[in-house]
C-alpha positions in Angstrom: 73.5 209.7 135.8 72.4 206.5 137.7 74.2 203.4 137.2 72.0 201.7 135.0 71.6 204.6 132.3 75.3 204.3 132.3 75.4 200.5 131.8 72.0 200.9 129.5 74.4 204.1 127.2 77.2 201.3 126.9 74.9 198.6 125.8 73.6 201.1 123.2 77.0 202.6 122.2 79.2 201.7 119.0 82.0 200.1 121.1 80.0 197.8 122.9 78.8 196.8 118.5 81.9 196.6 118.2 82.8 194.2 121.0 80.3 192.2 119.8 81.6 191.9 116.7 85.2 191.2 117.6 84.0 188.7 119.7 81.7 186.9 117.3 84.2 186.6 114.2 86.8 186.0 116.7 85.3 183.1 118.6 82.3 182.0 116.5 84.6 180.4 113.8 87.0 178.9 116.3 83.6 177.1 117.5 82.9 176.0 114.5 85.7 174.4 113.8 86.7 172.9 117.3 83.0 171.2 116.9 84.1 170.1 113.2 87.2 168.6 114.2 85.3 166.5 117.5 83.0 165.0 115.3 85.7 164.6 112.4 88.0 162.8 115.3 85.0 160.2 116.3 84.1 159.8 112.8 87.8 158.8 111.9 88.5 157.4 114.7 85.5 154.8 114.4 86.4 154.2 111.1 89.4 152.8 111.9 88.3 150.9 115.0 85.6 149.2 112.1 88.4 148.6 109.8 91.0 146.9 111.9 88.5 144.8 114.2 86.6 143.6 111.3 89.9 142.7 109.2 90.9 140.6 112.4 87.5 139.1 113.0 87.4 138.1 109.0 90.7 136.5 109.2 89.4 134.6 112.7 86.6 133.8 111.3 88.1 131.8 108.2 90.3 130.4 111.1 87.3 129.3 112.7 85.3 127.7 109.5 88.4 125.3 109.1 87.3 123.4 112.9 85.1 121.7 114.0 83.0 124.1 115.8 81.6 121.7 118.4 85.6 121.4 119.9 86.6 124.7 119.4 87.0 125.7 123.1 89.5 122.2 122.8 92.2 124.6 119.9 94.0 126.5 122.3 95.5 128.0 119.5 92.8 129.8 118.2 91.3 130.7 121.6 94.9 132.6 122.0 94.2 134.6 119.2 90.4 135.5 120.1 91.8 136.0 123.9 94.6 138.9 122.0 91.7 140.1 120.2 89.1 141.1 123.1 92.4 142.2 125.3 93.7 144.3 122.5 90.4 146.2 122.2 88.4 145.7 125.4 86.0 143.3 123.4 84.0 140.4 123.6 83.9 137.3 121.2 80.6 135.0 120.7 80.7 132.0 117.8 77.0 131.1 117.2 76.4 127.8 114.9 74.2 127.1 112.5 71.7 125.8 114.5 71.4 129.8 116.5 73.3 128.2 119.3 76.3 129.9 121.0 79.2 127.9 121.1 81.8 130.1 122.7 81.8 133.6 124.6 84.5 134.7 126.3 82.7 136.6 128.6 81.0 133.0 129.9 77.5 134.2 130.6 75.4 132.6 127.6 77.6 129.7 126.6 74.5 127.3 125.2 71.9 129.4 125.0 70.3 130.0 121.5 70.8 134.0 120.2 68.1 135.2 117.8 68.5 138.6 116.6 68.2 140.3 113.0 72.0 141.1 112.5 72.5 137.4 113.6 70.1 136.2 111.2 71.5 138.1 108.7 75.0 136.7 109.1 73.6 133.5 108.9 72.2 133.9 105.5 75.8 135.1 104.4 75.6 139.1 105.4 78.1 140.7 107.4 76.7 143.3 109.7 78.3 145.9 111.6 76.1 148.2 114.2 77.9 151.0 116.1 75.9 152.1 119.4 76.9 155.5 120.3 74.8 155.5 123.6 76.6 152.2 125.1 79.6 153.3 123.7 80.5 149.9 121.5 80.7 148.6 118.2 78.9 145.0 117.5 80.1 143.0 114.4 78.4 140.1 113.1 80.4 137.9 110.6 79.5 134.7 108.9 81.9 131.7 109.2 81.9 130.0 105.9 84.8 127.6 105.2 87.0 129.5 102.2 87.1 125.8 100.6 83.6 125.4 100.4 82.4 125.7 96.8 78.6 126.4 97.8 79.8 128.8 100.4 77.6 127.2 102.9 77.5 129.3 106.4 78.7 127.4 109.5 78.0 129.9 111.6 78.0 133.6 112.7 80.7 135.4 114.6 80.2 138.0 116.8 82.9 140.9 117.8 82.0 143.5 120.0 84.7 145.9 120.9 84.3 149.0 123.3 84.6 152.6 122.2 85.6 154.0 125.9 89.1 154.8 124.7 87.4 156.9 121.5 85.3 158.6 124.0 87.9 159.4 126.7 90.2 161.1 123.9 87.6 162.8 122.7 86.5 164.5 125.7 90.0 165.4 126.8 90.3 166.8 123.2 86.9 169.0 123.9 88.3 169.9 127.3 91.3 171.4 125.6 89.6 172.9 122.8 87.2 174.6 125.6 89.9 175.7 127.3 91.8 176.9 124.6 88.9 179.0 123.4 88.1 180.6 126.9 91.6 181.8 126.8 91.3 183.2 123.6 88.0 184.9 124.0 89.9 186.7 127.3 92.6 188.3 125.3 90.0 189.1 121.9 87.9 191.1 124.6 90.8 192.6 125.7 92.3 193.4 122.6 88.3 194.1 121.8 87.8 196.7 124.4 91.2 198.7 123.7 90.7 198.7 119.9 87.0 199.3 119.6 87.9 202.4 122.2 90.7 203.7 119.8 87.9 203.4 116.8 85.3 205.2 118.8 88.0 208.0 119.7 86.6 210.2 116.9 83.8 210.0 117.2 84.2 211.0 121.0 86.3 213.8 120.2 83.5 214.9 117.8 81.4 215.1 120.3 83.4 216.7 122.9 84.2 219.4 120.2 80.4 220.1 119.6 79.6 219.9 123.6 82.4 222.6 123.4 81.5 225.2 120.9 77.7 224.6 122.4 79.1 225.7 125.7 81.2 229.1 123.6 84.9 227.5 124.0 87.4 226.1 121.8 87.7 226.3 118.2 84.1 227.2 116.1 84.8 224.7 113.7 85.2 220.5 113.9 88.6 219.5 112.1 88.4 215.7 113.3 90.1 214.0 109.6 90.6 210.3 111.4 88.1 208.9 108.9 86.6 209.8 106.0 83.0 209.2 107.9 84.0 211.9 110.4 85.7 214.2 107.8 81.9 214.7 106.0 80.4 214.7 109.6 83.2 217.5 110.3 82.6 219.2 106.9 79.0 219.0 106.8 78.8 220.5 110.9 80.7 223.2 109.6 78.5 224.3 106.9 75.7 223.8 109.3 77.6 226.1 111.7 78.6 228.4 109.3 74.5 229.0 107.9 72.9 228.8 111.9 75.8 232.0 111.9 74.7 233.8 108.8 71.4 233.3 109.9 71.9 234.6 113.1 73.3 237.7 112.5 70.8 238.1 109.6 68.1 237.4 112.4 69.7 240.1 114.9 70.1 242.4 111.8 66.2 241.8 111.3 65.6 242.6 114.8 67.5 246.0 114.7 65.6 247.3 111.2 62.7 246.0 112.9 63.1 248.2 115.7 64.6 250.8 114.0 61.7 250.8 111.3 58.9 250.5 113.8 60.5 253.2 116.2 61.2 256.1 113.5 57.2 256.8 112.7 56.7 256.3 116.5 59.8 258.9 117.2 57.9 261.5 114.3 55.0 261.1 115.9 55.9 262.0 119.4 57.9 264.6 118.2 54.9 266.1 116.5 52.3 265.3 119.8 55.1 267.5 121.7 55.4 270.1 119.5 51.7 270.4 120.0 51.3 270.3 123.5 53.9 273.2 123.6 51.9 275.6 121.8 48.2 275.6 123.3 47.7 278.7 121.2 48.7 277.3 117.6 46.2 277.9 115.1 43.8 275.4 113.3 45.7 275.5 110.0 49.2 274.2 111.9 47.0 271.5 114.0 45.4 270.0 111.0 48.8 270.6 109.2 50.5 267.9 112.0 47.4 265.9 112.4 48.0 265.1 108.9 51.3 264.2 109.3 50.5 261.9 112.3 48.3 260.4 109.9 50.5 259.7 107.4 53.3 258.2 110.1 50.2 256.0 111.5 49.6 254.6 107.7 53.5 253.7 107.7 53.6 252.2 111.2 50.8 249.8 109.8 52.2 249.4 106.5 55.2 248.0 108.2 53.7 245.8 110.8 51.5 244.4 107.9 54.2 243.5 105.6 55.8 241.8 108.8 53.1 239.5 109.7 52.7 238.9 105.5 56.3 238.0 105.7 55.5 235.5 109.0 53.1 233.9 107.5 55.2 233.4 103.9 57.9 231.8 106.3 56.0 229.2 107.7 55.9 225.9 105.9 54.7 225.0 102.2 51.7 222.8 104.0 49.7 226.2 104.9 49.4 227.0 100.8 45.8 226.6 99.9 46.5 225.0 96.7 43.6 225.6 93.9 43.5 225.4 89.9 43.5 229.8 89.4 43.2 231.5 85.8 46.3 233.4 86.0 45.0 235.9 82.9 42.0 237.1 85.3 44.4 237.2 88.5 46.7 239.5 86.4 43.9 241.8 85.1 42.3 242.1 88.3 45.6 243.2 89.9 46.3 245.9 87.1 43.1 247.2 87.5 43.4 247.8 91.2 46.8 249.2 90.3 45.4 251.5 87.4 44.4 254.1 89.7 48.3 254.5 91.0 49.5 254.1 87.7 47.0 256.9 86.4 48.0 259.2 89.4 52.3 258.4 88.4 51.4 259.2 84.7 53.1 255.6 84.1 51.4 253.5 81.0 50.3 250.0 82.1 50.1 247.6 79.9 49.4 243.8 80.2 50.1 241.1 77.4 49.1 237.3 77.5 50.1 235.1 75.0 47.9 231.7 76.2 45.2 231.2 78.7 47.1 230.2 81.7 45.6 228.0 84.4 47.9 226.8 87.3 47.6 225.1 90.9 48.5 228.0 93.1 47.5 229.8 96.3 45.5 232.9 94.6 46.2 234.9 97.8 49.8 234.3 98.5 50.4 234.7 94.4 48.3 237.8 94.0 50.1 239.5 96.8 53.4 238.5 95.1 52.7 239.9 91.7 51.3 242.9 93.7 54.5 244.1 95.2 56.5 243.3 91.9 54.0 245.4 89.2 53.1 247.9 92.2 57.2 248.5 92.8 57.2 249.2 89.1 54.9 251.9 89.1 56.5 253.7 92.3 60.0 253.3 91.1 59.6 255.0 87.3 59.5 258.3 86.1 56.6 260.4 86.4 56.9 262.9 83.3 54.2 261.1 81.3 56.9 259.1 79.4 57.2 255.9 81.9 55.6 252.4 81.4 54.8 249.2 82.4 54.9 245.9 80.3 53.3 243.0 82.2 53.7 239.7 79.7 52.3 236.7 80.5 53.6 232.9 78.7 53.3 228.9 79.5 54.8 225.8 77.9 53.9 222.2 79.3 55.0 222.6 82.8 56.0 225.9 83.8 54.0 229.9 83.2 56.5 233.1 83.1 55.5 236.1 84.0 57.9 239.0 82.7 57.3 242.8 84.7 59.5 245.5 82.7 59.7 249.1 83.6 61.5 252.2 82.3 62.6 253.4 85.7 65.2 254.9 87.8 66.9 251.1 87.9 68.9 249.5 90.7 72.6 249.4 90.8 74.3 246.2 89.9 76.1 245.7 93.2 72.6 245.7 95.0 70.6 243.3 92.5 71.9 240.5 95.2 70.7 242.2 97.5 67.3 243.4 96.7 65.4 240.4 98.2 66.7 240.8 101.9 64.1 242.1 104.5 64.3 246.2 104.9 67.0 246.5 101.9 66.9 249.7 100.1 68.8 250.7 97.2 67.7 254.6 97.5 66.2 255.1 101.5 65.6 258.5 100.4 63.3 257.9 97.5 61.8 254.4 99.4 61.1 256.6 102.2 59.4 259.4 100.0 57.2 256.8 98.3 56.1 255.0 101.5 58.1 251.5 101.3 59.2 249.3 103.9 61.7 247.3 102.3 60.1 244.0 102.8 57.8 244.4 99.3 60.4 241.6 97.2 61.3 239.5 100.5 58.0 238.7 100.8 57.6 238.3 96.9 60.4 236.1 96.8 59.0 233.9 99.7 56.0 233.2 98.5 57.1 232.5 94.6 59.8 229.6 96.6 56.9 228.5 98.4 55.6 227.4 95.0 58.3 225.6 94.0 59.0 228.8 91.4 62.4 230.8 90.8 62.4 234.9 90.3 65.5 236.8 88.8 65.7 240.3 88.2 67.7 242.3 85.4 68.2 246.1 85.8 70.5 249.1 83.8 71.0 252.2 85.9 68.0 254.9 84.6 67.0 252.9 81.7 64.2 250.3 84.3 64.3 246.9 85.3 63.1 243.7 84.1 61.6 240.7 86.6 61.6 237.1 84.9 59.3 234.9 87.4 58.6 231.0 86.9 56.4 228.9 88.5 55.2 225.3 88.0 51.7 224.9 86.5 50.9 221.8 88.7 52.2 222.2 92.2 54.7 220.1 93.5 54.8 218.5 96.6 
């Protein structure tokens, strides 16, 4: 096996599924919640970077609306406390008065220059803005400076606070790096731990299949007795049955083959026997020739008797699709078959009678059925006495879904130990008698085929020298 069908069977297996799965509910929630606690950390964390620079810049800010705003670069005082504000959080202070013109910044770059922007302008009508700008990393407050004395609450001027965010960032990354780090690690030791678990689930399975590569190849125990799970108990119990039918069915197939040999060779042995015993006498008379020519004849009719019941009986095994499925008056099949069957019965001195209750019209295969009820009423006739006091009753019945034929006879019977039987191919309860009559013994296997072929059930009843009594049902519409 190359290299890549053996990466390509992993990929496919149940362990790698179940790598996958260890894996995903493993490290997929751990994901999830080192991304939820990030963004929950810079949420907070902003929050409270708002709250504390805005509570300062508000209380500056009343500061501020107290002075005069044209000398406040003179109250050393109050530029101490905006100086401890932008050190404490890496910020930058600008006082803008009313007239849009900045005052103070402690940056020194736009000292007297006029600042016109909508958070501004809002602040100067008596808003207090706050703008967070996650791409430069800062927060931007705009406050407006209204003397706390002032009844009117007139605004003085704006106040602007804008304090960096590095800090929020920098923790924040290291916190990811961690987290990343952290989950690497633990996604090592879940594959690890995946690997040697998923291999110990998988184990019976393996075994399974070492155990049927094993009995395939004629060693080790016939039957699976893996009991890990309950899964590969029902595999293990349902293998077995399979196992133990493919046997059954094998020895019934190699007991076929031998009556099939057997049957086919014994006319073929008479027959030679016969040919031999006339080539050794070139002087036998005409009477003795025509005497074993006769007999010939009579093994030939046997020989073909037997190979056409086995190719009925092929064809009755082969699937349910190759019945040719029609709507047939069952009342005219059965009177056509008794009529054919008159003649034998007339010759066996057996009465033959037929009784239908209804008119019975059914989706069938006229061939396959006829052939059926054939063997069944034709069995009846051989098998009964022939002193002029045997019969045949042949009934025929229907409800709304199913018709019953009944075939009784007053013959020799068949024993009660071979009534399981009687349906297996070249069974015979008397061989004697079968033999005398001309049967095969595959007359009821193929009945019995070709009555489960549509979708029907036959059971027979039978007392030892008093006859026997066939009970067949079969679905009036044919069932798929």
């Amino acid at each position: 096996m190359t290299k890549g069908k053996i990466v390509l069977n992993f990929l496919k297996s149940l362990q790698f599924r179940l790598i996958v799965i260890f894996i995903v509910l493993a490290i997929l929630p751990g994901a999830v919640i080192h991304i939820g606690l990030i963004k929950s950390y810079e949420a907070r964390a902003l929050q409270i970077r708002q709250s504390e620079v805005l509570s300062q810049a508000k209380i500056l800010s009343n500061q501020i609306a107290t002075k005069d705003m044209e000398q406040i670069e003179a109250d050393t005082a109050l530029l101490s406390q905006i100086d401890s504000l932008t050190s404490l959080y890496d910020g930058r202070v600008m006082l803008v008065n009313n007239a849009l013109r900045i005052v103070l910044d402690t940056y020194n770059l736009d000292d007297g220059k006029t600042m016109i922007s909508e958070e501004v302008i809002k602040s100067a009508s008596g808003e207090t803005k706050v703008v967070y700008d996650s791409n430069n990393r800062y927060i931007e407050m705009s406050i407006p400076v209204i003397n706390p004395d002032d009844e009117l609450g007139n605004v003085r001027g704006v106040l602007i606070v804008s304090v960096s965010t590095d800090n929020i960032y920098l923790t924040q990354n290291f916190l990811w790096q961690v987290g990343l780090s952290v989950e690497i690690i633990a996604a090592a030791v879940i594959i690890f731990v995946g690997v040697l678990l998923s291999g110990h689930l998988v184990k019976p399975m393996k075994n399974i299949s070492k155990s049927i590569e094993s009995i395939q190849n004629g060693y080790g125990d016939t039957e699976l007795s893996e009991r890990t799970y309950t899964e590969t108990a029902l595999i293990c119990e349902d293998f077995n049955q399979l196992i133990s039918r493919m046997r059954v069915m094998d020895e019934s197939r190699q007991e076929f083959v031998s009556n099939v040999s057997h049957e086919l060779k014994t006319p073929l042995t008479s027959m030679k026997v016969l040919a031999d015993s006339l080539n050794s006498m070139p002087d036998a008379p005409v009477e003795l020739y025509q005497e074993f020519m006769e007999d010939i004849t009579k093994e030939i009719e046997r020989e073909t008797s037997i190979i056409n019941d086995l190719l009925s009986l092929v064809k009755m095994d082969k699937s349910a699709a190759d019945l040719n499925i029609s709507a047939v008056n069952i009342n005219e099949l059965l009177e056509s078959i008794m009529k054919r069957l008159q003649p034998i019965a007339d010759k066996q001195k057996v009465e033959l009678v037929l009784e239908s209750f209804r008119p019975v019209t059914a989706e069938v295969d006229e061939v396959k059925l006829s052939l059926a009820f054939t063997n069944l009423i034709e069995n009846a006739i051989k098998y009964n006495k022939n002193d002029g006091e045997g019969w045949v009753h042949v009934s025929l019945n229907a409800d709304h879904q199913y018709f019953y034929l009944k075939v009784e006879d007053s013959g020799i019977g068949i024993p009660e130990e071979s009534l399981e039987h009687i349906y297996e191919r070249f069974y015979r309860v008397d061989k004697s008698h079968s033999r005398e009559i001309g049967g095969t013994g595959l007359g009821l296997a193929i009945t019995r085929n070709s009555i489960l072929m549509h979708r029907g059930a036959i059971k027979a009843y039978s007392v030892m020298g008093e006859g026997t009594t066939f009970d067949v049902r079969i679905p009036l519409s044919y069932i798929l």
